[in-house]
C-alpha positions as CSV (number, residue, x, y, z in Angstrom):
1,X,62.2,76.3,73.4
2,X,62.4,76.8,69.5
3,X,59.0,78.9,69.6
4,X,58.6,81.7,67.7
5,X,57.8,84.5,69.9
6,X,55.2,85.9,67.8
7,X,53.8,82.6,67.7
8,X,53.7,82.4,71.8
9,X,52.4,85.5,72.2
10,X,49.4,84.9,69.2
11,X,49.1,82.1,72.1
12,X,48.8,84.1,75.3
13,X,46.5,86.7,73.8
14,X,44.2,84.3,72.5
15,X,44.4,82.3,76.4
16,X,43.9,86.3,78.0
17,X,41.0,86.4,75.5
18,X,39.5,82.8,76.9
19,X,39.9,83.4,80.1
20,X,37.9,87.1,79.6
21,X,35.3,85.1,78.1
22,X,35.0,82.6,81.3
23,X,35.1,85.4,83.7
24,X,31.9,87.1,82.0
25,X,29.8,83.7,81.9
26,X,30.7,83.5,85.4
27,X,29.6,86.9,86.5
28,X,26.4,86.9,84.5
29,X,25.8,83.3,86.5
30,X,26.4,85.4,89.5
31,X,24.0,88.0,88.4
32,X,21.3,85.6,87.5
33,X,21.6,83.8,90.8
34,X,23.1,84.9,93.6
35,X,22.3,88.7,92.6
36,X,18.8,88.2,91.6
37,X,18.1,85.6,94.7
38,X,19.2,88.8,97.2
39,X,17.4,91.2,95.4
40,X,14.0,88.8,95.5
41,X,14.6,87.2,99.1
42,X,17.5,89.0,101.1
43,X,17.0,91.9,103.9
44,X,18.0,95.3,102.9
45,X,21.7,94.9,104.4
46,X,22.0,91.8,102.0
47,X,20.8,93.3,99.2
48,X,23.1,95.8,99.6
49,X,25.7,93.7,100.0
50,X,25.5,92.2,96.7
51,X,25.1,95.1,94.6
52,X,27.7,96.9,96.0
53,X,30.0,93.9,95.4
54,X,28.7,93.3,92.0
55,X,30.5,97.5,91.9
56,X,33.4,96.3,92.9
57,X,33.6,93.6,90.6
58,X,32.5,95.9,87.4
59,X,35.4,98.7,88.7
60,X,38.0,95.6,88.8
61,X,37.4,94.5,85.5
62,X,36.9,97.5,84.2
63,X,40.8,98.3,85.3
64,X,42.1,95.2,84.0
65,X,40.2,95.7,80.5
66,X,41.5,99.2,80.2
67,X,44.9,98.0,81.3
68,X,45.2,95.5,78.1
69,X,43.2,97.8,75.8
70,X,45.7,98.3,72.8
71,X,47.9,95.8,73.8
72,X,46.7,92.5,71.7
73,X,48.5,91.4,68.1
């Protein structure tokens, strides 16, 4: 099309920054809830469970923040 690339990628970084924005609301719902429910009501194996995938999650992000860090307009 006839975009102006500056214009399309003003456009992408602001969609990257919306979709950041909808990944942390989700996690902290996952915190709140599925977290805190194992932590309360779960065996020791399931508590576990959930905080060492709640790691993983914090490591992944943590990578793809880093990997975009410097990179917006």
């Amino acid at each position: 099309e006839d975009a102006y690339c500056v214009d399309t990628l003003m456009q992408v970084s602001a969609a990257r920054g919306a979709l950041g924005r909808v990944g942390e609301i989700v996690l902290q719902e996952h915190l709140k809830s599925c977290v805190r429910h194992a932590q309360q009501n779960g065996d020791e194996a399931e508590r576990v469970a959930k905080l060492d995938e709640v790691m993983v999650i914090f490591r992944k992000y943590s990578r793809y923040r880093q990997s975009w860090r410097g990179k917006r307009l």
